[in-house]
N, C-alpha and C positions, 0 to 999 in steps of 0.2 A: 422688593425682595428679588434677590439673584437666581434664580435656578439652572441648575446646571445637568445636564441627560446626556449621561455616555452613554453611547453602545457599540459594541460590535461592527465592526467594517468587514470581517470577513466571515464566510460563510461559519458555521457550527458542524459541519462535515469531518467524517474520518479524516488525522492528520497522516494518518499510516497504515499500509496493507493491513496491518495486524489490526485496526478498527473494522475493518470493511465487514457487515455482513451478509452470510451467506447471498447471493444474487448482487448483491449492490458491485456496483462499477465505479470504479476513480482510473484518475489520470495521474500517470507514472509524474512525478516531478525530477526526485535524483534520489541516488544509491549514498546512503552514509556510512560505507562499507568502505574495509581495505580494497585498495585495488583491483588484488587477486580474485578477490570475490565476486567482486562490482562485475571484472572481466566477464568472467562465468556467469554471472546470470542475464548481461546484456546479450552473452552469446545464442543465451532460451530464449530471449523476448524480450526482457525488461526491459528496456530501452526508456529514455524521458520523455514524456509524451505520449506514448502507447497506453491505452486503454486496457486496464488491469480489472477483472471480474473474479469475487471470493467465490470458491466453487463450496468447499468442505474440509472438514478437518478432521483429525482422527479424534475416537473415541476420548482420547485423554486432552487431546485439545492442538498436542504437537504429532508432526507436524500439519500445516496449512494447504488447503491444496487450491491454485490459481489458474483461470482461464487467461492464456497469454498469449497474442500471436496462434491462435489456433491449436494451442494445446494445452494441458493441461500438466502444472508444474507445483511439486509439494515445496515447500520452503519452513523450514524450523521458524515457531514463534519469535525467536532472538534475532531473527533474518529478517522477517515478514515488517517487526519494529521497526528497522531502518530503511524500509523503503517508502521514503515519503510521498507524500500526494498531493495533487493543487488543491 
């Protein structure tokens, strides 16, 4: 008899800021934002590569707030979605 066992090759870890919880840390991978966007927030810290830490979020849930580069940066849940993670 043949058996056959998938599993998983990559981690089970946040795929997106928006996963990360409070404390937890990921690495920036890329911005799936317009441009315009991307611009602005590489110009805070976002950068790919850069280690991105969930700080807190408001009451209602939006917006998110990120330790980035040495400070601390709120980004809308709709934002926080697209910035993926390794």
């Amino acid at each position: 008899m043949l058996q056959l066992n998938v599993s998983k090759l990559t981690s089970a870890g946040p795929s997106s800021l928006l996963e990360l919880r409070p404390g937890e840390q990921g690495i920036l991978d890329r911005l799936d934002l317009p441009a315009e966007v991307s611009r602005r927030l590489m110009e805070l810290g976002f950068l790919p590569g850069s280690p991105v830490v969930a700080a807190r979020s408001a009451p209602g849930g939006d917006p998110c707030v990120f330790r980035v580069d040495g400070a601390e940066i709120a980004v809308r849940r709709e934002t926080a979605a697209r910035l993926m993670l390794r």
